[in-house]
N, C-alpha and C positions, 0 to 999 in steps of 0.2 A: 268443337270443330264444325268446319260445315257442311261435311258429309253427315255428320247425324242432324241436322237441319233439312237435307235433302230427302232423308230417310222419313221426316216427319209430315214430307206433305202429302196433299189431299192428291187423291187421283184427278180430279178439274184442274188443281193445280197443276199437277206433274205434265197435264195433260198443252195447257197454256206456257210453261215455261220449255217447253220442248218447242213446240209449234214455232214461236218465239224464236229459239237458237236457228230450227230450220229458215227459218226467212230470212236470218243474218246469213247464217254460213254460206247462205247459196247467195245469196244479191251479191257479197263480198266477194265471194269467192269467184264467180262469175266474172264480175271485173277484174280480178289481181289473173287469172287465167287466161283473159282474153288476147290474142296475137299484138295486138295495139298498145303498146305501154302506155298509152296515155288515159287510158279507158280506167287505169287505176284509182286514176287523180278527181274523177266523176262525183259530183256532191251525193250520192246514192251509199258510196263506200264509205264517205263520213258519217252520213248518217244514221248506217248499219254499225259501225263501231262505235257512235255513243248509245245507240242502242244495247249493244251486249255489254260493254262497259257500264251501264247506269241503269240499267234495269234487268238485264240476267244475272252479270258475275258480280258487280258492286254490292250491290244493298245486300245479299247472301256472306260475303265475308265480310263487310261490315259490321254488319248487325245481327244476322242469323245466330239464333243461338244454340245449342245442344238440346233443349225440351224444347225446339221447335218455334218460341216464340221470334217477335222480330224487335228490338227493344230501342227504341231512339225516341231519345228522349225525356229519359222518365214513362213513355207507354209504350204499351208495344201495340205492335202494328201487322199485327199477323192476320186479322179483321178484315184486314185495306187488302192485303197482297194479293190475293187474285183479282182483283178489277183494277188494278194495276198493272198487273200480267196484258189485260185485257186492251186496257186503255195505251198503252205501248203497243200493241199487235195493231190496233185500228189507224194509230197514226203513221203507224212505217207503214201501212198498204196503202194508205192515203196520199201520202206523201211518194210513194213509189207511182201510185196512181196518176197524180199529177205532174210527173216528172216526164213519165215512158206516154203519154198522150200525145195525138196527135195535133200539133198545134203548131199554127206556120208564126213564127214573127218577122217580124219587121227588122231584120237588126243592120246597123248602120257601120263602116269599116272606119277604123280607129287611127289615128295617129297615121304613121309610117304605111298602115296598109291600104289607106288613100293615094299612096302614089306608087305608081309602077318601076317594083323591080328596083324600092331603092332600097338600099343596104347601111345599117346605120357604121357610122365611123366614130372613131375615138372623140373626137368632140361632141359629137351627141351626149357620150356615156359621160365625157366631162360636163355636160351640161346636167345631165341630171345627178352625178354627185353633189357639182357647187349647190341646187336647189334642195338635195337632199341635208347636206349639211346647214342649209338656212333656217329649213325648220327644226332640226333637231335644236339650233341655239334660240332660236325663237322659242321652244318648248319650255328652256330653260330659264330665261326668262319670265315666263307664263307663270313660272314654279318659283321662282324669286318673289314675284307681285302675291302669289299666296303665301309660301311658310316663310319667306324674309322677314318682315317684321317681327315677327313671333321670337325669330332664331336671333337677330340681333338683340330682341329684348333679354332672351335668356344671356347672351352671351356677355350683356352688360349686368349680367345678375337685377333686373328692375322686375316687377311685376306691371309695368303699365304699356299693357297690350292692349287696352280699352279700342283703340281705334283699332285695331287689328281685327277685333271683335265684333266693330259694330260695321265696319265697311263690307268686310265679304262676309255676307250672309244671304242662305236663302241659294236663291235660282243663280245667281251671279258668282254666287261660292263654287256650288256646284261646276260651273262651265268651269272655270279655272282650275279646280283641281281634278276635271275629267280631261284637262287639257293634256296632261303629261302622256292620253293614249296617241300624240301626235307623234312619239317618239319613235312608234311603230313603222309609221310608214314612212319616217328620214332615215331610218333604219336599215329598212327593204329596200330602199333608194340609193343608200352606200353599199349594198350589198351586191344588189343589178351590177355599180359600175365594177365594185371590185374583179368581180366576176368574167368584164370583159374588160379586162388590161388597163384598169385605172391603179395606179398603183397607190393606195391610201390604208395598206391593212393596220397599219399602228392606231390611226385616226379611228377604223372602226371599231378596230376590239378595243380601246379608252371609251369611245360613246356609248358600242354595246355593255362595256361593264358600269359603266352610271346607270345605265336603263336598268340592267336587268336589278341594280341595289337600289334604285328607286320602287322598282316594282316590289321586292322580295322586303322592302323597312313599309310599304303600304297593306303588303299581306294579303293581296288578292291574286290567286295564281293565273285564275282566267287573264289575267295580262301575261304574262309570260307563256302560257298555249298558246294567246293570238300575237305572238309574237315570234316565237319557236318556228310556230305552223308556214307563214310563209316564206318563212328563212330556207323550211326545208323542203317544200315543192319546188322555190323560185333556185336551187339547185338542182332539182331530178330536171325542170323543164329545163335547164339550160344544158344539164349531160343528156336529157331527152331518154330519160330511163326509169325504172318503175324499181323500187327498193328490194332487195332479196330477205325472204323467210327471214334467215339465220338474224342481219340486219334491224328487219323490226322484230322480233323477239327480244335484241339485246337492248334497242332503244325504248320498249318496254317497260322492261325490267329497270332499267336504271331512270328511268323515268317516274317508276313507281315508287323505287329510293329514294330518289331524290323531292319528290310530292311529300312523300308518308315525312321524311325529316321535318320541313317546312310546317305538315301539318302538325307537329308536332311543338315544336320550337316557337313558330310565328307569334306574332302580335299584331292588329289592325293600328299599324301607326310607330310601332316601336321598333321593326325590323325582327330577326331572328335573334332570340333569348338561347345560348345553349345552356346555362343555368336551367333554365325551362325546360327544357330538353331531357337534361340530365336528372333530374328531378323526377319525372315522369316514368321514365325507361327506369328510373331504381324501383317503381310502384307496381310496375308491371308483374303480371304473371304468367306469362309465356317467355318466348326466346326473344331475343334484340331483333333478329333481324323479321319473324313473326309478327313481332309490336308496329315493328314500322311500315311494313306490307302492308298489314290492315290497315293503319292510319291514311295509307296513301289512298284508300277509296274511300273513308269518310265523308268525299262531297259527295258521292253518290246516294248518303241517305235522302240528299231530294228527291227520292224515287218513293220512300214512305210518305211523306209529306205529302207528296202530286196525290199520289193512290187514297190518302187518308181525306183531301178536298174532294176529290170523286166519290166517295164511297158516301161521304155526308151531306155531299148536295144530292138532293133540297130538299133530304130528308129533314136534316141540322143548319144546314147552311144557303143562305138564297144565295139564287141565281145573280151574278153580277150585273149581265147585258150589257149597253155599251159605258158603264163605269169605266172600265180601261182605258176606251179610246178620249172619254171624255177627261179623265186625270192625266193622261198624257198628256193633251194639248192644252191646260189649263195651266201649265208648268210656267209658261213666261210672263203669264198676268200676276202682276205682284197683290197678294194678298189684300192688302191696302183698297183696293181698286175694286177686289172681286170678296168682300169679307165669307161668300158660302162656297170660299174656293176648296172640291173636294180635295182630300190628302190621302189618299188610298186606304182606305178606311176597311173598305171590301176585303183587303187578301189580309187586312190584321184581323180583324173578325173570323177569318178563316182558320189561322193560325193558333186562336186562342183557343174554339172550338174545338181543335183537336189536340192541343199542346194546355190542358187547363192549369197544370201548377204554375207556381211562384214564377214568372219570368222564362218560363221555359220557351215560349212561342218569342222572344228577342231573337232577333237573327234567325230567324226562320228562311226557308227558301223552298221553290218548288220547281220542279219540269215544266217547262210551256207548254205541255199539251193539255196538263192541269187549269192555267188560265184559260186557253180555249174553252174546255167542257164549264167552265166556272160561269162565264158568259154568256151561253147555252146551251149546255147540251151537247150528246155524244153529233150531234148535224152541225153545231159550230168547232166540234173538234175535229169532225171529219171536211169540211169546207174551207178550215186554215190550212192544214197541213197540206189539201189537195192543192190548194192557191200557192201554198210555200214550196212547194215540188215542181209548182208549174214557173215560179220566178228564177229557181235555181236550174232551171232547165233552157231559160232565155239565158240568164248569166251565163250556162256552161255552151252554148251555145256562140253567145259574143266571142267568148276565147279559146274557143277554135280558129272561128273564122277570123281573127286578128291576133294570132298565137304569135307572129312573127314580131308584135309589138311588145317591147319589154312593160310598159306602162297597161298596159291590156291584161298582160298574167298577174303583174300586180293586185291589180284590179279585183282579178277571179281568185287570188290568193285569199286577199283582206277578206271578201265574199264568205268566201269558204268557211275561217275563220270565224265571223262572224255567226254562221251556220252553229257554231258550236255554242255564240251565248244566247243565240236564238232558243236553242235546247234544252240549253240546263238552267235558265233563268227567266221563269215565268211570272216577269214582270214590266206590261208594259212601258210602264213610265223609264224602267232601270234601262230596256235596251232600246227606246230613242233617244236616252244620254249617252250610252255608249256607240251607237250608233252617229251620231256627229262627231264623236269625239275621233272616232276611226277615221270618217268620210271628209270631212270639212276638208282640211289637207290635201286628201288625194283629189275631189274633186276641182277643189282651189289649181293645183297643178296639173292635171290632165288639162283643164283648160287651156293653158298656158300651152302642152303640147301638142294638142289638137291645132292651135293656132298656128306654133310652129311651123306643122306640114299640111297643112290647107291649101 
């Protein structure tokens, strides 16, 4: 259990995962207390609960074991876990830092709140379902031009996919099948109008249930949190109310069920196996519903990982520097063109380092604060997060002051959301895919509404 885990640490330890809880409970709590229900919604509260979620209470029920060790992977990582403790404490106060700073911006009024005193009407909210639903079929599409050929070949029983194989490949593969995160924000677009007297709920809940089994047969849940996520703000902003205890306790909980199954069952590409499933839970040695609880925080072992890259740079492992920025944007030069085009070489070198057996470091992943210090140092972990506090603070800033615009909370929703792959996937190159894949769309269509009421 992991009360005898708790019992087995070090006083520095005990000392850093206390401190740790303190700065959550209070920033959190701060805000869910404050008279302002809106003050809830504040990217400071997100980012205090993936803090306690993925670096206090996760990796401990994950992994913590009874003699104390922390075991993912084949190693254990009990080594790493205070300067993990550490390297968590330095970027929430960083990030708190550059958030609560004083800094005037420039921000510019949006859509609707460009013009005085106007009030949107049922054609509006019609207008932005029709556009909502354009891209969700366009999405589908997108997703025809990748796994269509493939699924026609199976379904004529042929093995000649050759051209399936050789056309999307590469950088061009990628877009296409990062494309389906469009579905998010036709989504949140049918959801707005729902919301204000468009009458289309048969239409959404057929769309949302394709979305959510395209997401759940791809096997990455981080599409269904940033999907979830502003489903469920872009409801509190529109009843203008902050969720009760009792509330998120229960959506918690069944949150954790319903993860722990998935992580359990899934398959990258194959959808939910309950075969798998069932198979597993008979291996077990605890209770069912114990088995699946833990399961549901297994992504949180990226909190060993992160702590395991710190602890061995540059003892073990060099410094990246701007390797990151540089394999990022090297992404759309086709190989061909640029033969010394790097391929993120730096964070598998990392992975191997600490993951040395057979295959173990595959599918590796880490916290982003992890690639900050990878690149240099506790001054470039502490100089992103402050920079990344101070953008979510222009962001939280825009949507106040243009709260009144549906397309504006959207906006700081997707944001927010985004906040959370920011966090748990320290991986340049991964979150400027994901990051277009979000944005392209909304951007594409804000335009469009900006021009509207110009």
């Amino acid at each position: 259990m992991f009360i005898d885990f708790l019992f087995s640490l070090k006083f520095s330890e005990i000392f850093f995962l206390i401190s740790l809880l303190i700065i959550c409970l209070w920033d959190v709590g701060k805000n869910y207390i404050d008279k302002n229900w809106i003050k809830f919604s504040n990217p400071t509260t997100l980012y205090g609960v993936l803090i306690f979620f993925y670096c206090l209470v996760g990796p401990i029920i994950s992994s913590g074991m009874e003699d104390g060790s922390i075991m993912y992977r084949g190693v254990n990582h009990r080594e790493f876990y205070e300067i993990g403790l550490i390297a968590a404490i330095i970027s929430y106060l960083s990030f708190l830092f550059g958030f609560n700073s004083r800094n005037h911006f420039k921000i510019k009024k949006f859509g609707i709140n460009k013009l005085k005193e106007y009030r949107l009407k049922t054609k509006d909210y019609l207008f932005i379902y029709k556009w909502g639903e354009r891209i969700i079929l366009f999405t589908f599409f997108l997703q025809f031009l990748t796994y269509g050929p493939l699924l026609i070949s199976r379904i004529l029983s042929t093995n000649d996919s050759f051209m399936y194989i050789q056309f999307y490949t590469g950088f061009g593969s990628y877009l296409l099948t990062s494309s389906v995160n469009f579905l998010i924000f036709g989504l949140i677009l049918l959801f707005v109008s729902l919301l204000n007297g468009i009458k289309e709920r048969t239409k959404f809940i057929f769309y949302l249930a394709i979305t959510v089994g395209l997401f759940l047969n791809l096997g990455f849940r981080y599409r269904l949190f940033i999907l979830i996520l502003p489903l469920f703000l872009i409801y509190l902003f529109y009843k203008k109310i902050k969720p009760s205890i009792k509330l998120l306790i229960s959506l918690f909980l069944s949150a954790m069920l319903f993860f722990g199954f998935i992580q359990i069952a899934r398959g990258y590409g194959t959808g939910l196996n309950y075969e798998q499933f069932q198979n597993k839970i008979s291996q077990r040695e605890n209770s069912i519903f114990e088995y699946i609880f833990r399961s549901a925080f297994y992504d949180t072992n990226v909190f060993n990982t992160a702590a395991g890259i710190i602890y061995l740079t540059p003892k073990e492992i060099n410094y990246a520097g701007i390797k990151p920025v540089i394999n990022a944007i090297a992404v759309p030069i086709p190989r061909r063109l640029w033969r010394g085009k790097p391929s993120g070489d730096y964070l598998k070198n990392c992975y191997k380092g600490i993951y040395p057996g057979l295959l173990w470091d595959v599918g590796s992943a880490n916290l982003g604060f992890a690639e900050y210090y990878l690149a240099g140092g506790w001054i470039a972990l502490i100089i992103t997060n402050f920079f990344i506090g101070l953008f979510f603070k222009k962001t939280w800033f825009h949507f106040l002051l243009n709260f009144n615009d549906p397309i504006a909370r959207i906006r700081y929703c997707l944001y927010l959301s985004y906040l959370y792959v920011i966090f748990t996937r320290g991986y340049l190159l991964q979150l400027t895919f994901i990051y277009f894949s979000i944005f392209i769309p909304f951007h594409f269509f804000s335009y469009i509404w900006n021009k509207k009421y110009r």
